[in-house]
MINULUM-486070 format. One record per residue: residue in one letter; x, y, z of N, C-alpha, C, O in turn. Coordinates in pm, whole numbers, plus 50000, padded with zeros to 5 digits. Atoms other than C-alpha are relative to their C-alpha. Example, Ala and Ser with C-alpha at 12.3 -4.5 7.8 and 13.67 -1.06 7.14 Angstrom:
a500894988150000512304955050780500905012050000501945011850066s499184988149994513674989450714499235010950073499745022050090
***
This chain:
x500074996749856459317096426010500415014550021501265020249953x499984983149963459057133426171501404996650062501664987050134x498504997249956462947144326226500005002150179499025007150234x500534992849859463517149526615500855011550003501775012149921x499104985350021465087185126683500574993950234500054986750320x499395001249865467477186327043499575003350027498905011749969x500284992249908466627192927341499975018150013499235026450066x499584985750029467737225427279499515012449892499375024749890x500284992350142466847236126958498065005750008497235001950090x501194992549992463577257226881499414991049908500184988549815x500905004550098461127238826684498745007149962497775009050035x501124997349999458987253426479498814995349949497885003349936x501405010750041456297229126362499685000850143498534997250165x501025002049793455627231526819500065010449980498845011349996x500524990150011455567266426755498755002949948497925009450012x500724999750097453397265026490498484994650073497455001450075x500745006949940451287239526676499265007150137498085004950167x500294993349887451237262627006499275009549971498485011150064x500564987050092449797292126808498684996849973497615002749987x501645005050083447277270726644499174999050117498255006950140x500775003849876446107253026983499405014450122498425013650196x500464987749923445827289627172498885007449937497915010850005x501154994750067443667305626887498874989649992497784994150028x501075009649995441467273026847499434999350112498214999150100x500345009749924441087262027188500775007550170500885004150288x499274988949892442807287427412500874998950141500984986850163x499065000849924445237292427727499874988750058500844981650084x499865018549867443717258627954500754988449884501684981049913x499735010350065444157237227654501254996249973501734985049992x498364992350048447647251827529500744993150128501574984550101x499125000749888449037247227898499964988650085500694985550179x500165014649993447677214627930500954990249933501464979949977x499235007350114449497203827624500994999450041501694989450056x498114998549960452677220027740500604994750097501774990950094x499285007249853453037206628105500164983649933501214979549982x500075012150069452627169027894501525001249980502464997250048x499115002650034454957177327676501545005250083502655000350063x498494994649879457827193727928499914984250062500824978150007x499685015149963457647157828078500144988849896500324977849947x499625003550140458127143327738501295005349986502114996049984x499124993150036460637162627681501315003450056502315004249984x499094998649884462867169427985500514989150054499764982850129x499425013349904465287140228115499995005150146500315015850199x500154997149831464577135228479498255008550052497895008350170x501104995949998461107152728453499064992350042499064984049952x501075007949975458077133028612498945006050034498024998650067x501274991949988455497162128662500655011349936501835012249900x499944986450034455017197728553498885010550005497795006349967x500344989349981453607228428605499855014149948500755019649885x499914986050035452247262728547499545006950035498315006750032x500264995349870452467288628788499575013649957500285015149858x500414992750067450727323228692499665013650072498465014150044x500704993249952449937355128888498945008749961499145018649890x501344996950081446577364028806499065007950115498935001750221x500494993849884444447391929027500234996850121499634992250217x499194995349889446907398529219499984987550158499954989450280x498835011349933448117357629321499794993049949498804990949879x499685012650049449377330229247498924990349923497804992049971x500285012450009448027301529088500254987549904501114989049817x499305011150087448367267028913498935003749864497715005049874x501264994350115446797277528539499844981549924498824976449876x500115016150050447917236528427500834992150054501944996550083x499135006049965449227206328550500074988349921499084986549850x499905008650082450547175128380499014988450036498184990250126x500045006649941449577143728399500134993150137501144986050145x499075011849904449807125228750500665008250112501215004050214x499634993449905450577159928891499184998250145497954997650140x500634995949853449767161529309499715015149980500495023949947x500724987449955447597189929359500265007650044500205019350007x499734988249883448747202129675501765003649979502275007750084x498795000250037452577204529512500055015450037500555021250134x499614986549998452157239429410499245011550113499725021450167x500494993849896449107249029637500465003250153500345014050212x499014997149857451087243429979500795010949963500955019250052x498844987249978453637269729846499015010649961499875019449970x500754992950016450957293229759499355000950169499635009850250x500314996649822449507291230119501075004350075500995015550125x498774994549927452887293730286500845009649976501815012250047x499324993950033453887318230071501925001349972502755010449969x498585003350019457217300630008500014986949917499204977649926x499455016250063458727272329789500685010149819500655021849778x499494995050113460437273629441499225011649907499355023649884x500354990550088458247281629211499095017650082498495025650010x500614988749961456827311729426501035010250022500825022149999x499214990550071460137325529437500825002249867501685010949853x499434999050118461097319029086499235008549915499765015049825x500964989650057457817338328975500005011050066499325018449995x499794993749899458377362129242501375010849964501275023049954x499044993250015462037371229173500864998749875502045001349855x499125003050151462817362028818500644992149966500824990649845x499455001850040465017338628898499714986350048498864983250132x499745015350054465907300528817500144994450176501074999050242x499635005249901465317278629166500214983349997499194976549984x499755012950005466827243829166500424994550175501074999750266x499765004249873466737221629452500244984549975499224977649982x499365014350023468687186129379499464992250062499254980850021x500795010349868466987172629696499655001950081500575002350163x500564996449936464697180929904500264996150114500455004050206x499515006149846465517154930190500955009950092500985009550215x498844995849919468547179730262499495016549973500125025950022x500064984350032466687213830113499765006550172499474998150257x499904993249863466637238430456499245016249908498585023349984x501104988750049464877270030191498785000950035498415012450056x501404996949996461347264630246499604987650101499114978450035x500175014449940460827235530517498324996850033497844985750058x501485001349969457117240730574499644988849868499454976749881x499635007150143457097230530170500414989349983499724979949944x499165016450040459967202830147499084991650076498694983149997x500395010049905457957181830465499194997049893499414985449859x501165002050027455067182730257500014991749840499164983949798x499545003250159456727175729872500514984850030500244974449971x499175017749952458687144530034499144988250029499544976650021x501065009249968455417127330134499294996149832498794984949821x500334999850114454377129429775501154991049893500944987949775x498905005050103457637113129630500865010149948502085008649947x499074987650026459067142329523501445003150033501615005750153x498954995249894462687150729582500735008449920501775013049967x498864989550057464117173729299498875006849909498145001449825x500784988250063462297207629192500715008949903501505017549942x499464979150059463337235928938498865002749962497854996249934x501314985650013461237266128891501025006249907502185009349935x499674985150064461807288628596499195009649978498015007349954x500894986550011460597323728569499704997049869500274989349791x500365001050168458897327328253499705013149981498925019350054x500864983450032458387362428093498834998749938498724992149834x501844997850017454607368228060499495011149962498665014450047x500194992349993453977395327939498245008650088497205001950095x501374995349925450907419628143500004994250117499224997550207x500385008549821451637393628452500865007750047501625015449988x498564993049914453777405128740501024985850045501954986350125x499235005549921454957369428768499634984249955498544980049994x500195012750003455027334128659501354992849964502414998549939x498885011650007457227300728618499314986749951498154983149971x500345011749957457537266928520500424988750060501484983350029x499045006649937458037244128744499864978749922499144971249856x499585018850007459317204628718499884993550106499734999150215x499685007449878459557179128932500464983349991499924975649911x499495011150004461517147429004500084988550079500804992050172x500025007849901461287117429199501204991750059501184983750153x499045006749920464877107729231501085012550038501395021249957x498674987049980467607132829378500595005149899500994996749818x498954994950093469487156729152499294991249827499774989749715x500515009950173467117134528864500135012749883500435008949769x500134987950125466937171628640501605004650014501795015449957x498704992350013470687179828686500784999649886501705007749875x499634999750119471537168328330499135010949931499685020349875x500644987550051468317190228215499765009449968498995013449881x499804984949962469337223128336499865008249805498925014949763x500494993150135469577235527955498914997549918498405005949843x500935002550112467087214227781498315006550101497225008750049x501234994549956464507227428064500045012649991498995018050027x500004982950007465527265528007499644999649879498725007249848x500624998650153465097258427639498674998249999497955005849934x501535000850027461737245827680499085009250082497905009250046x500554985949908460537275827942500385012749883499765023449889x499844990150101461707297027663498645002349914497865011949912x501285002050064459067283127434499275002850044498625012650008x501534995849938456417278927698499775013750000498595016849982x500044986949969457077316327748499305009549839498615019449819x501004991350149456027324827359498774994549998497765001249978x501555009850006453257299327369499055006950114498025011250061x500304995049884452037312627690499475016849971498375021649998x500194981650089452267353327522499184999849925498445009249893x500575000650159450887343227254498374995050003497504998449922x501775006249930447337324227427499485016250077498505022250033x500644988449931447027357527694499735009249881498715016049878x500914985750075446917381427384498634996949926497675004549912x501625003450076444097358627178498865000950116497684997950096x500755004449853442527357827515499765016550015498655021449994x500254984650008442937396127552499305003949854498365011649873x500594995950096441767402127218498094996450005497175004349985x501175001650018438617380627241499365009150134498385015650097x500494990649895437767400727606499715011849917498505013049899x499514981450051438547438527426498454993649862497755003349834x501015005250123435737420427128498555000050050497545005750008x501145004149964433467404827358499025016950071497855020650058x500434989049979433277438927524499215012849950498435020950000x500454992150130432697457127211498704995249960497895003349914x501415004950065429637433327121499115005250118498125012150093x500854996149905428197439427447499905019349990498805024150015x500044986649992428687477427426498925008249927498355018749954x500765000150133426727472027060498374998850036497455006650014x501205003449949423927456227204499265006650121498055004350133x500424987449911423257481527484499855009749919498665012349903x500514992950088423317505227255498564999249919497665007649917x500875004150044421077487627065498115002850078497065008150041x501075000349961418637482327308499475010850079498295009950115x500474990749963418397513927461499485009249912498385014049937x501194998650140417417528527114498514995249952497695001649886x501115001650073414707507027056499385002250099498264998350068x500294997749910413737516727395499335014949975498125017649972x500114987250037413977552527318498635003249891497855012749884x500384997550124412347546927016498644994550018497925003449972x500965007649880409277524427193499175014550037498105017749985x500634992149873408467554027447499835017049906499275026649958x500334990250038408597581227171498585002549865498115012049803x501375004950070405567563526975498945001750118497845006850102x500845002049886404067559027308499385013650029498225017750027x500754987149913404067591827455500195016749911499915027349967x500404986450134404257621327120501425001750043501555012049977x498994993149973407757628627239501244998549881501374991849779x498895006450117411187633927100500894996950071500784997950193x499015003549928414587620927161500674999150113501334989950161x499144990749906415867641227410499024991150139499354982250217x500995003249882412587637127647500064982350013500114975150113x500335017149951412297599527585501614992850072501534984050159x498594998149923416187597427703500015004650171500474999150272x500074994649803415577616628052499334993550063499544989150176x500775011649875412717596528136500624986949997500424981250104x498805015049997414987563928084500715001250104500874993050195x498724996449893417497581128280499165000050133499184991850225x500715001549839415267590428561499394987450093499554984150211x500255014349905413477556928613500814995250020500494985950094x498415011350057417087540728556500245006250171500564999950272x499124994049836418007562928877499264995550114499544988450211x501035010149891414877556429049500064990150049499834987850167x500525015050012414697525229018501414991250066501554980450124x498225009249955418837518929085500194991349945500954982549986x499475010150070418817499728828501165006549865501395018649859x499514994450107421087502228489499225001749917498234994449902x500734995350126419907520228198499764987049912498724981449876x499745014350095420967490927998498564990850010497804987149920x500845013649918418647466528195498865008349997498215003449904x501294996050054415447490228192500174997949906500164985649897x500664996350143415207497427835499704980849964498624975749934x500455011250022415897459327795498564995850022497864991749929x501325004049941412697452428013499015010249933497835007049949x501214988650055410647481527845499604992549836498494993849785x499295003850114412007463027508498854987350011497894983449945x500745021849953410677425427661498745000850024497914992249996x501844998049986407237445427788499444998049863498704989349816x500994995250127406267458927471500214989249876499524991349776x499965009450138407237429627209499424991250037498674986149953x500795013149909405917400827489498185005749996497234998049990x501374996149996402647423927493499335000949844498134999049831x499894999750184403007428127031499784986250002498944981849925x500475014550072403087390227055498424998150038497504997749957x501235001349960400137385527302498775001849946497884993349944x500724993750109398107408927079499584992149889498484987749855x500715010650117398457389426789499714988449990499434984249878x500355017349971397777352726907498575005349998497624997650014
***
């Protein structure tokens, strides 16, 4: 049988595992996994969350199992509730019980109809964000008040797991970019190269007239030559049928 490690303690076979699942299968999957296991994991835990600022706001990037929807979205509209100031201001918001919370009341009315009555929000460092957390949630009063460490330990983690998905995620963008950059290239060459069989010219000239229809036309360079590219090989096939 697999050893269990404390609440507390770092494991790295879930490191290991978080790493793998971000490069395979990337940030939704990863943060899917993790809101699971934070309710696995956390005494007093019965949902979870992950709160993210992403062009410039908020949003939920995963929720657990069984999570309500409008938990985190109401504090995103009202611009108030835990986790919006725990991603917001860095810091740790616990609320034992909502019935009596008086912080965000637009929020609590709305969390209490849901069952809900005990929230923490932790900030999580993200790196490149200006702002995220994860939050918990409990359905009996003060239910996470034993937790308080084993849920900072596991926001620790999420916080490498979490780093560690945005850079494979940044990497494949900065890649995908590069292939596309390749292939414009590409095809404006054979473009070039097309229109200087066509019309006796050289480089230079078959380049300006690209450019000029490209301007004319208000379209991108890119996108003519493509279509000059799609004329003349669609008209090479025609030919030879």
């Amino acid at each position: 049988m697999t050893p269990q490690t404390t609440d507390t303690e770092t494991d790295p076979s879930t490191q290991t595992l978080d790493h793998a699942l971000a490069r395979t299968q990337g940030l939704d999957t990863l943060l899917r996994d993790l809101t699971d296991r934070a309710v696995q994991q956390v005494p007093g835990a019965d949902a979870c969350s992950v709160t993210v600022r992403r062009a410039d706001r908020l949003m939920t990037l995963a929720g657990s199992t069984g999570l309500p929807s409008g938990l985190d979205l109401r504090q995103y509209e009202n611009g108030s509730g835990p986790c919006v100031d725990a991603a917001e201001t860095g810091s740790a918001q616990y609320s034992p019980d909502l019935a009596t919370e008086t912080r965000w009341p637009a929020y609590t009315e709305y969390a209490l109809t849901t069952g809900v009555r005990c929230v923490l929000a932790l900030p999580l460092a993200v790196e490149g964000e200006t702002g995220a957390a994860l939050n918990l949630y409990g359905l009996g009063a003060d239910s996470l008040a034993q937790a308080l460490d084993a849920a900072r330990a596991f926001a620790e983690r999420a916080a490498d797991a979490v780093n560690e998905a945005l850079r494979i995620e940044r990497e494949r963008a900065s890649a995908a970019d590069v292939r596309t950059a390749l292939l414009s290239r590409s095809v404006i060459d054979q473009a070039v190269g097309m229109l200087m069989a066509r019309e006796r010219i050289d480089a230079h000239r078959a380049m300006e007239r690209l450019r000029r229809a490209s301007q004319h036309r208000n379209v991108k360079l890119r996108d003519l030559c493509a279509e000059v590219v799609a004329r003349a090989t669609g008209g090479a096939s025609h030919r030879g049928q």
